[in-house]
Backbone as JSON Lines, residues from 0, in Angstrom:
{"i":0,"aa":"X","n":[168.17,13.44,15.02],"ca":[168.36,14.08,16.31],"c":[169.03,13.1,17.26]}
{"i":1,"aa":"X","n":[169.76,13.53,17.81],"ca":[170.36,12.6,18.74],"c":[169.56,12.33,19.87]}
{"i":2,"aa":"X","n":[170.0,11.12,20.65],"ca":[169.35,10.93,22.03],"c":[170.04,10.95,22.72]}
{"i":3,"aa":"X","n":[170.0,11.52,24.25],"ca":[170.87,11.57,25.4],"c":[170.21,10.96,26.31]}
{"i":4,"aa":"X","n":[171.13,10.82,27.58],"ca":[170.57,9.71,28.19],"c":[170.77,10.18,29.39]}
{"i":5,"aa":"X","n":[169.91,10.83,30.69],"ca":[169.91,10.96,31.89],"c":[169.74,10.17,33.15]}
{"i":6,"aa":"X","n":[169.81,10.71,34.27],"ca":[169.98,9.94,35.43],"c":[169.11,10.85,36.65]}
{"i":7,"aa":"X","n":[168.32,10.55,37.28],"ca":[167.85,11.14,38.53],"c":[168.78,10.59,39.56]}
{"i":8,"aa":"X","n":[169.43,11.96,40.34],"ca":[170.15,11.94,41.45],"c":[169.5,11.51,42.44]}
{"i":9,"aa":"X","n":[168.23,11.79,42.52],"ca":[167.66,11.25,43.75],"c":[167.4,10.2,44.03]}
{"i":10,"aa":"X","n":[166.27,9.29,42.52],"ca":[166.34,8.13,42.56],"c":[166.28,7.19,41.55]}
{"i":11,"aa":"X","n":[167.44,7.28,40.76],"ca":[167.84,6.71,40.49],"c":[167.7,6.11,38.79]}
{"i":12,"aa":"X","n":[166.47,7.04,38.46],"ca":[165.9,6.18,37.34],"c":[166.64,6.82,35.99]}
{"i":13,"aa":"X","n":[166.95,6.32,35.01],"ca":[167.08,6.6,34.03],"c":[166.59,6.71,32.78]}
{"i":14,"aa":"X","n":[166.55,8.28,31.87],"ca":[165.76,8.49,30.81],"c":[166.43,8.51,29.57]}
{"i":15,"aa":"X","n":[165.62,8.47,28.49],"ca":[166.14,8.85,27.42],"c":[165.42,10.21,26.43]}
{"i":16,"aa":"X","n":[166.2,10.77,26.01],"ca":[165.39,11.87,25.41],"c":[166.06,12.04,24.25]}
{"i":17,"aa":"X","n":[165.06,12.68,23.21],"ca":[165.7,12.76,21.94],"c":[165.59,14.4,21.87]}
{"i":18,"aa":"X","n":[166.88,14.84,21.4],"ca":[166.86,16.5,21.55],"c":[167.57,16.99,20.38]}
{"i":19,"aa":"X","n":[167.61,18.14,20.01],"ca":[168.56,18.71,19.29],"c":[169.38,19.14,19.84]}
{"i":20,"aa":"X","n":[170.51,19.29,19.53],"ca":[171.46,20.14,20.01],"c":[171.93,21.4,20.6]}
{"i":21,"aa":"X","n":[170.63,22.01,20.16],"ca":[170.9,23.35,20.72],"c":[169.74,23.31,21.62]}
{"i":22,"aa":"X","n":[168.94,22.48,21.88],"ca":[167.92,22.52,23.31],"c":[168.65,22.25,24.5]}
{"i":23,"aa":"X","n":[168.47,23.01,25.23],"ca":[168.79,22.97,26.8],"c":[168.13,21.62,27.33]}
{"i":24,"aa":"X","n":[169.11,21.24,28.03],"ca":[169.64,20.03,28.9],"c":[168.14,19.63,30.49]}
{"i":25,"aa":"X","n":[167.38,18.57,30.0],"ca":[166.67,18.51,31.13],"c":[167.18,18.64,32.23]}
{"i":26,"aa":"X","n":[166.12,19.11,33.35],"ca":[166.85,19.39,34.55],"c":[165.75,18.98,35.65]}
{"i":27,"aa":"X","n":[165.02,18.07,35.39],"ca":[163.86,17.51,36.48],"c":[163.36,16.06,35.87]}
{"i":28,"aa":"X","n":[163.51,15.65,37.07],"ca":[162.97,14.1,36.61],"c":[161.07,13.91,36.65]}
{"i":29,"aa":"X","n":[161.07,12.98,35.75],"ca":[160.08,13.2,35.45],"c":[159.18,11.85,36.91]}
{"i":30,"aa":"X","n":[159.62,11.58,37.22],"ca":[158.83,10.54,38.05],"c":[159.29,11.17,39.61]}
{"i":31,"aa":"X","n":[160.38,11.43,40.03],"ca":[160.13,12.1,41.38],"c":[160.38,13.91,41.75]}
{"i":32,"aa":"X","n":[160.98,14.46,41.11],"ca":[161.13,16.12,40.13],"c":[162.56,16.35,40.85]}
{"i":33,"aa":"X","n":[163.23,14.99,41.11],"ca":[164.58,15.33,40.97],"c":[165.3,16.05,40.3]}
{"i":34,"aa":"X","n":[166.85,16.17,40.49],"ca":[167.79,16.66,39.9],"c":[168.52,15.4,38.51]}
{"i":35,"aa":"X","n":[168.26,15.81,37.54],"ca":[169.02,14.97,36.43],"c":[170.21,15.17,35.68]}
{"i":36,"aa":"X","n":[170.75,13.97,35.58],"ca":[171.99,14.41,35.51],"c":[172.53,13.75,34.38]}
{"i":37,"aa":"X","n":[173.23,14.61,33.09],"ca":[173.27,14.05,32.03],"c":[174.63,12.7,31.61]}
{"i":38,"aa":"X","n":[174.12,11.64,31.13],"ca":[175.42,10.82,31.23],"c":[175.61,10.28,29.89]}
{"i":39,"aa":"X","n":[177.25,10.26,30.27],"ca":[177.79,9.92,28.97],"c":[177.36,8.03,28.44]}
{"i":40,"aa":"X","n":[177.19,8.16,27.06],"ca":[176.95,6.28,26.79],"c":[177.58,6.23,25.5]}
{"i":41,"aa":"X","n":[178.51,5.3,25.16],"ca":[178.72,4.82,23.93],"c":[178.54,5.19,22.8]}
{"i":42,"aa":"X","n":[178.94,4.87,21.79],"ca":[178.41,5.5,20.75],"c":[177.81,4.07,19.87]}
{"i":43,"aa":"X","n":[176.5,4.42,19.7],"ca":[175.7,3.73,18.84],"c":[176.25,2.88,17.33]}
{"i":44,"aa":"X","n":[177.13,3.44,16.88],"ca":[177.84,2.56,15.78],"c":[179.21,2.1,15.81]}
{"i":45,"aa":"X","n":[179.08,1.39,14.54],"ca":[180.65,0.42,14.62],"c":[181.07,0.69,12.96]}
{"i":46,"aa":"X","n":[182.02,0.81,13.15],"ca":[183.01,0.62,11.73],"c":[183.45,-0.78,11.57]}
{"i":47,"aa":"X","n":[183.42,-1.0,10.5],"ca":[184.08,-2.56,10.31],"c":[184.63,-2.56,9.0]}
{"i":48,"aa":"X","n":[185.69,-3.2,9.05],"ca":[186.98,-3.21,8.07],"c":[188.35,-2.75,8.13]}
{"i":49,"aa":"X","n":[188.8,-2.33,7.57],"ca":[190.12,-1.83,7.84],"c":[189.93,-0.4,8.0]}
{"i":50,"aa":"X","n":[188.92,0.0,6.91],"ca":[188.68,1.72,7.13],"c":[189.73,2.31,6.74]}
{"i":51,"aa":"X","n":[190.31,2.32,5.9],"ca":[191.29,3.28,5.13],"c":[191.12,3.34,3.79]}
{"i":52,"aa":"X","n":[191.27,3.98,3.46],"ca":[191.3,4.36,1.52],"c":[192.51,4.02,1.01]}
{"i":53,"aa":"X","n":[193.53,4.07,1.38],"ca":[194.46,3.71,1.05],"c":[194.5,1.73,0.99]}
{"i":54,"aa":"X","n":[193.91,1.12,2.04],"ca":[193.98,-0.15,1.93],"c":[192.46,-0.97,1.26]}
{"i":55,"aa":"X","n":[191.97,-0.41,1.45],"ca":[190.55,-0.52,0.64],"c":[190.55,-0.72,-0.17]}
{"i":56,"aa":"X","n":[191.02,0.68,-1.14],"ca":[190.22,0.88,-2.71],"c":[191.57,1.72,-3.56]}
{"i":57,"aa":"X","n":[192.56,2.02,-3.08],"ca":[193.79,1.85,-3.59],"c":[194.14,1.34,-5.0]}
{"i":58,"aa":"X","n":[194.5,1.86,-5.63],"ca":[194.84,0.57,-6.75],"c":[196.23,0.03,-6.39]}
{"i":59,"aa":"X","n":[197.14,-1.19,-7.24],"ca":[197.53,-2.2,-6.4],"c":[198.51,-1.17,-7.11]}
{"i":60,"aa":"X","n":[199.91,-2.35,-6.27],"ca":[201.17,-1.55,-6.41],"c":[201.27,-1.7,-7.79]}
{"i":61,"aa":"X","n":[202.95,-0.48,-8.43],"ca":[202.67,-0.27,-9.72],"c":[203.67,-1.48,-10.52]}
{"i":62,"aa":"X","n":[204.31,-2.1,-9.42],"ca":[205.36,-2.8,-10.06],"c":[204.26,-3.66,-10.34]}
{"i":63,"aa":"X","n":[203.26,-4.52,-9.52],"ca":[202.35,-5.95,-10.4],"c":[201.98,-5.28,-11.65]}
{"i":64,"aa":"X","n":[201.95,-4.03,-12.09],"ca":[201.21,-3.43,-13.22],"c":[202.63,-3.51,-14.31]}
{"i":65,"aa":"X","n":[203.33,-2.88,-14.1],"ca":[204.8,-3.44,-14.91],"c":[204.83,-4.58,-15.28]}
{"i":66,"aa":"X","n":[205.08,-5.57,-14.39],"ca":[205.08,-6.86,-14.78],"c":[204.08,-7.46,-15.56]}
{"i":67,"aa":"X","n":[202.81,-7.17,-16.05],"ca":[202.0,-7.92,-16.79],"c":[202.09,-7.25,-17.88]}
{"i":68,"aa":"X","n":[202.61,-5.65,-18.13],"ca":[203.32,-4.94,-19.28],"c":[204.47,-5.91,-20.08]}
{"i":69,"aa":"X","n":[205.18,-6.32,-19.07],"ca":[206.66,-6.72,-19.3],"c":[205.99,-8.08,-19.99]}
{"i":70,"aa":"X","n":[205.33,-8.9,-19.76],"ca":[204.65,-10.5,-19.9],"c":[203.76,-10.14,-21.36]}
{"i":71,"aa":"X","n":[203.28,-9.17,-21.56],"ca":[202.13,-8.58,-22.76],"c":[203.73,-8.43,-24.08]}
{"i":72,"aa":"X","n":[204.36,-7.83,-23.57],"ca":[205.6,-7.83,-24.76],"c":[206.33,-9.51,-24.71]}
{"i":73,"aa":"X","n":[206.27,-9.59,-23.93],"ca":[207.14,-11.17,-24.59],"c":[206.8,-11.96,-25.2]}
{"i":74,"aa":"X","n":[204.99,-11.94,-25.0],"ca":[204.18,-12.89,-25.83],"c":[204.07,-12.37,-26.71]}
{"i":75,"aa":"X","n":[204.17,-11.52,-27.32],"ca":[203.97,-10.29,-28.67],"c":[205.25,-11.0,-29.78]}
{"i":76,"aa":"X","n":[206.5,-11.48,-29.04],"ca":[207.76,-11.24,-29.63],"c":[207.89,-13.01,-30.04]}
């Protein structure tokens, strides 16, 4: 479930709540029965690497693969 993260207009404090998605959006603070107001924050994760499939996990180009073809016959001969 995700958590969202509110703000009392009045004063000031900020909550966190864990909701589903389809629950309606608090609308009273819980310490003075303000107005709350939902705010945007970051997103909790990070990618790291290059993150492509293509540069990742790719297999290599086809010419290095030729060439150790081409090297497998000469030593043969």
């Amino acid at each position: 479930m995700p958590i969202y993260e509110y703000q009392c207009t009045k004063c000031g404090k900020r909550f966190e709540y864990m909701q589903k998605m389809s629950d309606p959006p608090m609308k009273k603070c819980e310490a003075c029965g303000g107005k709350l107001e939902k705010l945007i924050s970051p997103a909790g994760f990070q990618l790291k690497g290059t993150g492509w499939y293509k540069t990742d996990y790719a297999s290599k180009p086809s010419e290095k693969k030729d060439d150790k073809k081409d090297d497998k016959k000469e030593k043969k001969d």
